[in-house]
C-alpha positions in Angstrom: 68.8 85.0 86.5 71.9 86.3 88.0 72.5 87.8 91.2 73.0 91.5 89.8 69.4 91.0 87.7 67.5 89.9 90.4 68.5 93.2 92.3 67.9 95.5 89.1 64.3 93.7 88.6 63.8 94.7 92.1 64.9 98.1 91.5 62.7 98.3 88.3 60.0 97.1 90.6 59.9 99.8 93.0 59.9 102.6 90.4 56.6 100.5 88.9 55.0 100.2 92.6 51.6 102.4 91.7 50.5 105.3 94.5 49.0 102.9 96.5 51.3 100.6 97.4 53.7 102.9 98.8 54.2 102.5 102.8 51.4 104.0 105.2 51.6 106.4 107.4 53.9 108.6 104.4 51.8 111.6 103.4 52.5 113.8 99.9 52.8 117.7 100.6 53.9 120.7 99.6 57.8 121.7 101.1 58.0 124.9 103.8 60.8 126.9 104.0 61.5 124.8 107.7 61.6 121.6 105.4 64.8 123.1 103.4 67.2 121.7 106.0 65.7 117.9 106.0 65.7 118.6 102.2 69.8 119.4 102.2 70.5 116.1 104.1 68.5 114.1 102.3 70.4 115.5 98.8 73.7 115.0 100.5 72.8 111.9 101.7 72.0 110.5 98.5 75.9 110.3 97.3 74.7 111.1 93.8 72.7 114.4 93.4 75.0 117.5 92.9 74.3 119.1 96.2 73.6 122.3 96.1 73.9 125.1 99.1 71.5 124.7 102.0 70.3 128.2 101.3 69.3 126.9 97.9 67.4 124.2 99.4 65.2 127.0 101.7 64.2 129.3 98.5 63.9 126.3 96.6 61.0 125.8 99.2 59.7 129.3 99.4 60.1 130.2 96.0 58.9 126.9 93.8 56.9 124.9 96.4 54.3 124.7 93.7 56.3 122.4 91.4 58.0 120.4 94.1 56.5 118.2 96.7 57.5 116.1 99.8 56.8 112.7 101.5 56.4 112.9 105.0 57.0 109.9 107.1 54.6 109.5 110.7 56.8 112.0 112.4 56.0 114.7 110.2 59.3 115.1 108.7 60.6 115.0 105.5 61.6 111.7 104.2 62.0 112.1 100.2 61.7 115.2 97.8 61.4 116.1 93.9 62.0 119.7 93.5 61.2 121.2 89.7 59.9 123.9 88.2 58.0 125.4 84.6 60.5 126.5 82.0 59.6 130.1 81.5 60.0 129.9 77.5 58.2 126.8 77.3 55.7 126.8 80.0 54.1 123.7 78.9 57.1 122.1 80.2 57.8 120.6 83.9 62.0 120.8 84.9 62.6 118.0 87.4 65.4 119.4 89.3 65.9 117.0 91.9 64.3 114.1 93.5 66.1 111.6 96.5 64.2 109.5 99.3 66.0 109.3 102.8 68.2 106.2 102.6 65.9 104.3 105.3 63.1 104.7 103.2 64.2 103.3 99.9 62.7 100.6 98.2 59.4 101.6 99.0 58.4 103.4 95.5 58.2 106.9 96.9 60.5 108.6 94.1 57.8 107.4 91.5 54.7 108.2 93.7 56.7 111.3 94.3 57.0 111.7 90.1 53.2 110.7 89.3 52.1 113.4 92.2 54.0 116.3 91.2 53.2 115.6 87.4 49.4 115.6 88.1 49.7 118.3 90.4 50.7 120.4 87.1 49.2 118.5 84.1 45.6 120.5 85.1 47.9 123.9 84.1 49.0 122.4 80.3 52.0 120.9 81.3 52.3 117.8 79.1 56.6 117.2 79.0 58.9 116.7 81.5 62.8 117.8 81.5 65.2 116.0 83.6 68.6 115.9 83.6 70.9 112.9 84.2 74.1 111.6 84.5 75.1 108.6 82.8 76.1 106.8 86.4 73.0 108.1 88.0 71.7 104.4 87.3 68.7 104.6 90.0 67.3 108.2 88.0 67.7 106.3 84.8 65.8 103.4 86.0 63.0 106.0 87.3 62.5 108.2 84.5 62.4 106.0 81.9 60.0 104.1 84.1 57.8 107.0 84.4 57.7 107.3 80.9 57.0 103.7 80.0 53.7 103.7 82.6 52.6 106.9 80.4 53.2 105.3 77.1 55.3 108.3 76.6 58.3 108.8 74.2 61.5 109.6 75.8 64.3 111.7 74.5 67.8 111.7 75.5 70.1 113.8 74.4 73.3 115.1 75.9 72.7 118.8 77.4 75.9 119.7 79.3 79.0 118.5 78.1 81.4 117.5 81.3 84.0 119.9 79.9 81.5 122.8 80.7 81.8 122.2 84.6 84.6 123.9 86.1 85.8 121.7 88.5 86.5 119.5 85.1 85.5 116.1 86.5 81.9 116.4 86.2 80.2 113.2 83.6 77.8 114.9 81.0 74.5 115.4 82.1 72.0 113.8 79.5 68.6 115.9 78.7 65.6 113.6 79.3 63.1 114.4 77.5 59.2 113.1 78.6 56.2 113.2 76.3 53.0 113.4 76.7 52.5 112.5 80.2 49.0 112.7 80.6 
């Protein structure tokens, strides 16, 4: 095994951590508008989410704190998010918007216990797909989603959504439509 395989099997590891292994002391709740800020950083932070405006990030936690969730470390403060929310013309279906854990606190499985929360958070009110966009060099989403999938015996879709042309600062990749289902 080479060098580079050794650190995706690691990689592909953490996404297949379960719930309980993730680190103590990290607790699962629901954002606050006061978490938008911590959110904002942590999507900057990242290097690969399109980062959005920080005023985004605060009604992002007012209005859709049902469908998104956060992992707090022992200080209280954010350390990882998902954001999403339900498709209004196909309300059996969950959007995954966004998801990123603080750079200190990779490796630990978080964006997958993150995934399996929010999704059984919402499965109880018919949602049984899951949406996510990605972009092809978004390598660590790939990895997670199509883990998610596998630990559901789901099928997975992909299909491109958004052609890069359609961006208008014309040097955005396509964004690929993952499609996830049935994940209960």
């Amino acid at each position: 095994m080479t060098a580079a395989q050794a650190d995706l099997a690691g990689v592909r590891n953490e996404f297949d951590r379960p719930a309980a292994q993730a680190a103590p002391a990290i607790g699962i709740d629901t954002p606050r508008v006061e978490d938008g800020a911590a959110i904002w950083r942590i999507a900057r932070d990242s290097e690969v989410l399109d980062l959005n405006s920080s005023y985004s990030y605060l009604l992002w936690c007012r209005d859709f704190a049902a469908t998104s969730l956060v992992a707090r470390g022992a200080d209280g403060e954010p350390i990882a998010f998902v954001t999403g929310y339900i498709r209004p013309q196909r309300p059996q279906t969950l959007v995954v918007w966004q998801v990123a854990v603080d750079r200190e606190h990779r490796g630990q499985g978080l964006a997958g216990v993150l995934l399996d929360a929010l999704t059984a958070r919402v499965s109880g009110q018919g949602v049984h797909t899951v949406e996510t966009t990605i972009t092809p060099d978004n390598t660590a989403s790939d990895r997670l989603f199509t883990s998610f999938a596998e630990r559901r015996g789901a099928s997975l879709e992909r299909e491109v959504l958004f052609d890069g042309g359609l961006f208008p600062e014309g040097t955005h990749e396509p964004e690929v439509l993952y499609r996830i289902s049935p994940i209960a």
